[in-house]
C-alpha positions in Angstrom: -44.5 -3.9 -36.8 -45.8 -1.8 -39.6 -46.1 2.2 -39.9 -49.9 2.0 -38.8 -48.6 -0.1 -35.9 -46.2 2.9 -35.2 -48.9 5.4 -35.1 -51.4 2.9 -32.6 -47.8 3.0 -30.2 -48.0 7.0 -30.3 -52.1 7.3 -30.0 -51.3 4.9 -26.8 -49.2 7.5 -25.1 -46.1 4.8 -25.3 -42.6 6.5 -26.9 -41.1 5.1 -29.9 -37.6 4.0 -29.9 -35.7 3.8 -33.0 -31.8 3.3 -33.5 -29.6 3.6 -36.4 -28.6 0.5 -38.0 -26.3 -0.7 -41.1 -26.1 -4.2 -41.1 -28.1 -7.7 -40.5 -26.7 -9.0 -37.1 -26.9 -5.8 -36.0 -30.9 -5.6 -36.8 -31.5 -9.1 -35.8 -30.2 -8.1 -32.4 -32.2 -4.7 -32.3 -35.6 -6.5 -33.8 -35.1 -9.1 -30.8 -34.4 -6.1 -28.0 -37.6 -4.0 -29.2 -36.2 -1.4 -31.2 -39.6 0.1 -33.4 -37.8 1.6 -35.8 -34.0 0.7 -37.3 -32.7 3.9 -39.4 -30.4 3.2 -42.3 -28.8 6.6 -42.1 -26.4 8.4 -44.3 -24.4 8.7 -40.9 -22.6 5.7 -42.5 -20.4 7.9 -43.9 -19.0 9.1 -40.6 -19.2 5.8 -38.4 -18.3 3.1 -41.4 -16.3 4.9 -43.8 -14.8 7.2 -41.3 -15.7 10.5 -43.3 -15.9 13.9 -41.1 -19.3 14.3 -42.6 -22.2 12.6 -44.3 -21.9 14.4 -47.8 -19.8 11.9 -49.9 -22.6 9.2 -49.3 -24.3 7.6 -52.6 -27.8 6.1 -53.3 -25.6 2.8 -54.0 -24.3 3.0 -50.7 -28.1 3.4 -49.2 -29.4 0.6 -50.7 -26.9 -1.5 -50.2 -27.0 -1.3 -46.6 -30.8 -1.0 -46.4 -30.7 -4.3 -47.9 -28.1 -5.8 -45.2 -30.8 -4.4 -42.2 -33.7 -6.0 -44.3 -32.7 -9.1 -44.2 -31.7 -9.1 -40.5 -35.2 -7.8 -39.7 -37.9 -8.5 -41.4 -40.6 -7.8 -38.7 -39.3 -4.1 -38.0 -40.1 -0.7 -39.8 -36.7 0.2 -41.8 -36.2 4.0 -42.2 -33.3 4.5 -45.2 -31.6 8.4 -45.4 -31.9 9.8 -48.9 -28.5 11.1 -49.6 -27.5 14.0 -50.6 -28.2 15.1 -54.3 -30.9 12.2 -54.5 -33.9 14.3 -54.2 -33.3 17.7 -54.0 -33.4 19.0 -57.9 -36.0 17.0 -59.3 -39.1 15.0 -58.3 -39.3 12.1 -60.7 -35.8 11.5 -59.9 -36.7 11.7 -56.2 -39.5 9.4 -56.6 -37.4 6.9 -58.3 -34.3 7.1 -55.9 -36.8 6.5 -53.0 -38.6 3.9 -54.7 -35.1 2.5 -55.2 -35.2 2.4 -51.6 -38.5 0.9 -51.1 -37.5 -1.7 -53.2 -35.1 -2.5 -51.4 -36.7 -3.4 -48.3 -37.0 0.2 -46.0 -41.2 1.1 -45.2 -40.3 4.9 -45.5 -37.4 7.4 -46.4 -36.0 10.7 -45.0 -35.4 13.7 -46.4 -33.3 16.5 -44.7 -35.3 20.3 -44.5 -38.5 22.6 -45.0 -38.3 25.4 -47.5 -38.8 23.8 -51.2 -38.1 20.2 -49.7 -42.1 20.3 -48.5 -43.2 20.2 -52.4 -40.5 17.0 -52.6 -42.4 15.7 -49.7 -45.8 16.3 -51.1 -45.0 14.6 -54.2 -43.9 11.2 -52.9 -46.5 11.2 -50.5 -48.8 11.8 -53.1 -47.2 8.9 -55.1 -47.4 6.3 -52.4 -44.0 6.9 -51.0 -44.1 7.5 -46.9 -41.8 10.5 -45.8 -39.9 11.4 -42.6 -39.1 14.6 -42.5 -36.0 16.1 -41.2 -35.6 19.4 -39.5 -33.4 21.8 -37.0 -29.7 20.6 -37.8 -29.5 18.8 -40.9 -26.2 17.2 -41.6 -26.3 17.2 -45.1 -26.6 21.2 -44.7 -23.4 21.5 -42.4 -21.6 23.6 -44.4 -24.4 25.9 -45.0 -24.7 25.9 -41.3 -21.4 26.5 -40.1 -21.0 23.8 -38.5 -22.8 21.2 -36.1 -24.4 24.1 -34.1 -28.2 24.0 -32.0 -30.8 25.1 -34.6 -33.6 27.3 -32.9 -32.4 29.5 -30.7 -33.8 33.0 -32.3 -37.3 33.5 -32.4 -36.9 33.8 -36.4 -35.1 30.2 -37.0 -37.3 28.9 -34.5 -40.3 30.3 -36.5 -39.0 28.5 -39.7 -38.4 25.0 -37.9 -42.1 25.7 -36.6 -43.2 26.7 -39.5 -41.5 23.6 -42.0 -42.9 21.5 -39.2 -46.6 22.3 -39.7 -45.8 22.5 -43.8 -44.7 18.6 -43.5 -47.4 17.2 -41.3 -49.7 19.1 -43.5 -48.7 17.6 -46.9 -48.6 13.8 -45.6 -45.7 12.7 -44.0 -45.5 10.1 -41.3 -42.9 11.6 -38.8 -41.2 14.8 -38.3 -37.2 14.4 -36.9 -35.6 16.9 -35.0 -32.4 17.3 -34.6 -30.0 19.6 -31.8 -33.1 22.1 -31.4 -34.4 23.6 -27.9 -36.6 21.1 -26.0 -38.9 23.8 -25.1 -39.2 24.2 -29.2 -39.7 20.7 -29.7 -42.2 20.2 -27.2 -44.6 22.8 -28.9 -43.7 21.7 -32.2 -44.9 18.3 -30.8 -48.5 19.7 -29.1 -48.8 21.3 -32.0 -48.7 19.3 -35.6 -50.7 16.4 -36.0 -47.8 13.6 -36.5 -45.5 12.2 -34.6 -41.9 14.0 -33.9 -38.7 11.6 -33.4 -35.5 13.9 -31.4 -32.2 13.8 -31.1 -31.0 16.0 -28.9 -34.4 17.6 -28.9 -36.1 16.6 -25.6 -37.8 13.9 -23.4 -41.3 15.5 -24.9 -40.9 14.3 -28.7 -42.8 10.9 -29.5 -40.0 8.7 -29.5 -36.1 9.0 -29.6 -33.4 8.3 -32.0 -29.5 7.5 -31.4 -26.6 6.5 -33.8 -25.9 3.1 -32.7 -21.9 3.6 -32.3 -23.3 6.9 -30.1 -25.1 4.3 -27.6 -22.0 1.5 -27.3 -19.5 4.5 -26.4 -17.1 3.4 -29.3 -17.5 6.3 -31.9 -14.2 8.6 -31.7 -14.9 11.0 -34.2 -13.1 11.0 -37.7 -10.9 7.7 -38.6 -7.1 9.3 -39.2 -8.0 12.0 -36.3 -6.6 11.2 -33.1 -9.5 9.9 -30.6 -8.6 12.0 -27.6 -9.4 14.9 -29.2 -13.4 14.0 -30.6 -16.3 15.5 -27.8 -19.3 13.6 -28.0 -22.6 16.1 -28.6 -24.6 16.8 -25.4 -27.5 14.0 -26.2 -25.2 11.4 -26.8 -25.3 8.6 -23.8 -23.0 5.7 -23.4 -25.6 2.7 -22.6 -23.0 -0.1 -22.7 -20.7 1.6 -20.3 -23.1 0.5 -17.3 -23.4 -3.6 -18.9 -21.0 -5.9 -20.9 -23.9 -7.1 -23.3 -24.4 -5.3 -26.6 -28.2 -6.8 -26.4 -28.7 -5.4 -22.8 -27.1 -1.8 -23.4 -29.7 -1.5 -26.6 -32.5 -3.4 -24.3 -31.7 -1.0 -21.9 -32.0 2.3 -24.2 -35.3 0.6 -25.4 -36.5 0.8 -21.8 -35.4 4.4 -20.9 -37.1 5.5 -24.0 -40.1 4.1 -23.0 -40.2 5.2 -19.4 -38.9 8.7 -20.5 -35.8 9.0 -18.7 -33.8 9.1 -21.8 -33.2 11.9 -22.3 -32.2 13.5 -19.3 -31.7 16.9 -18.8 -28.3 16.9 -19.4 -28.8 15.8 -22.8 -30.7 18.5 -23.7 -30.4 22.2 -24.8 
């Protein structure tokens, strides 16, 4: 599986499904259930260290893990997060944390938002780097955001996502991730710019689909020393094990209901 492999999957009509991943049994058992992409996200900071956010996540932290999911699958495109304050401020220093990255072992990084991040974009591209870009509710922007609210919903922030959208696809990158924005918004943004779109909480009509592993086993309960009973899962959250008592078939099975589109449903959209 390779990036140009990716984009044959998409020209073909077929969904892409891609999972987040931070270790090596864990890829080796994704790579072997048909996961296309494994994403070695900054979300390790909420579902491995137990934080309430993503913010207190470090390049050292990114590559360590991106290593880990490496070697547990070599034959799968790795995606690895850039964290927070790794590419914002500067591009050389962007370019080297993401070749950091690169080096060790993911195929393409992420950055989180439009606005000045499309010149970031631009410049990695331009130096060889592959770029997902990340758009609607970016975590590493909660606090800016008030929360972990639906991105969208007015005509002017749904102009902006629309607009960063284009901006991306137009300056190189390779996918465009949206995240807790209308469907109705992701489907145009999807007819309209010339890459492919990943959702989460975005729609059926994006090109492929993306879940935090700990999301599709049912066993994340929100922050570690906050009682369990009291964390609500998000809307496009689905419990795939709850239904089989295989690991392997619950991610087998989110591979398939990617793929024949009836993941998500309606109820896990907005």
């Amino acid at each position: 599986m390779s990036l140009s492999t990716l984009q044959e999957i998409v020209a073909r009509g077929e969904k892409i499904a891609m999972l987040t991943c931070y270790d090596a049994t864990f890829a080796k058992l994704m790579q072997h259930a048909g996961v296309d992409i494994l994403l070695v996200g900054d979300s390790l900071g909420m579902v491995l260290q137990g934080a309430e956010n993503t913010l207190n996540v470090s390049m050292h932290h990114m590559t360590y893990h991106t290593k880990s999911v490496a070697a547990g699958a070599p034959n799968t495109v790795i995606m690895a997060d850039m964290p927070l304050g790794s590419y914002e401020h500067d591009n050389e220093a962007a370019y080297k944390n993401a070749l950091w990255l690169i080096k060790s072992g993911a195929q393409i990084v992420k950055i989180e938002g439009g606005g000045e991040r499309v010149n970031t974009a631009r410049y990695l591209v331009e130096h060889g780097i592959p770029v997902c870009a990340h758009l609607g509710f970016t975590p590493q922007s909660v606090n800016q955001l008030g929360g972990y609210k639906i991105q969208g919903k007015t005509e002017a922030s749904a102009q902006k996502i629309m607009s960063d959208a284009k901006a991306m696809s137009d300056v190189g990158v390779s996918f465009v991730l949206l995240e807790m924005v209308p469907a109705i918004l992701a489907k145009h943004i999807t007819e309209t710019i010339n890459v492919p779109t990943i959702g989460i909480g975005a729609g059926v009509d994006c090109c492929g689909q993306v879940l935090v592993i700990q999301d599709l086993l049912g066993i994340y309960t929100g922050v570690a020393d906050k009682n369990p009973a009291d964390h609500k899962n998000p809307r496009f959250v689905k419990n795939f094990l709850k239904d089989t008592h295989s690991i392997q078939q619950a991610v087998e099975n989110y591979v398939h209901a990617v793929k024949n589109k009836s993941f998500p449903a309606s109820e896990n959209c907005y």
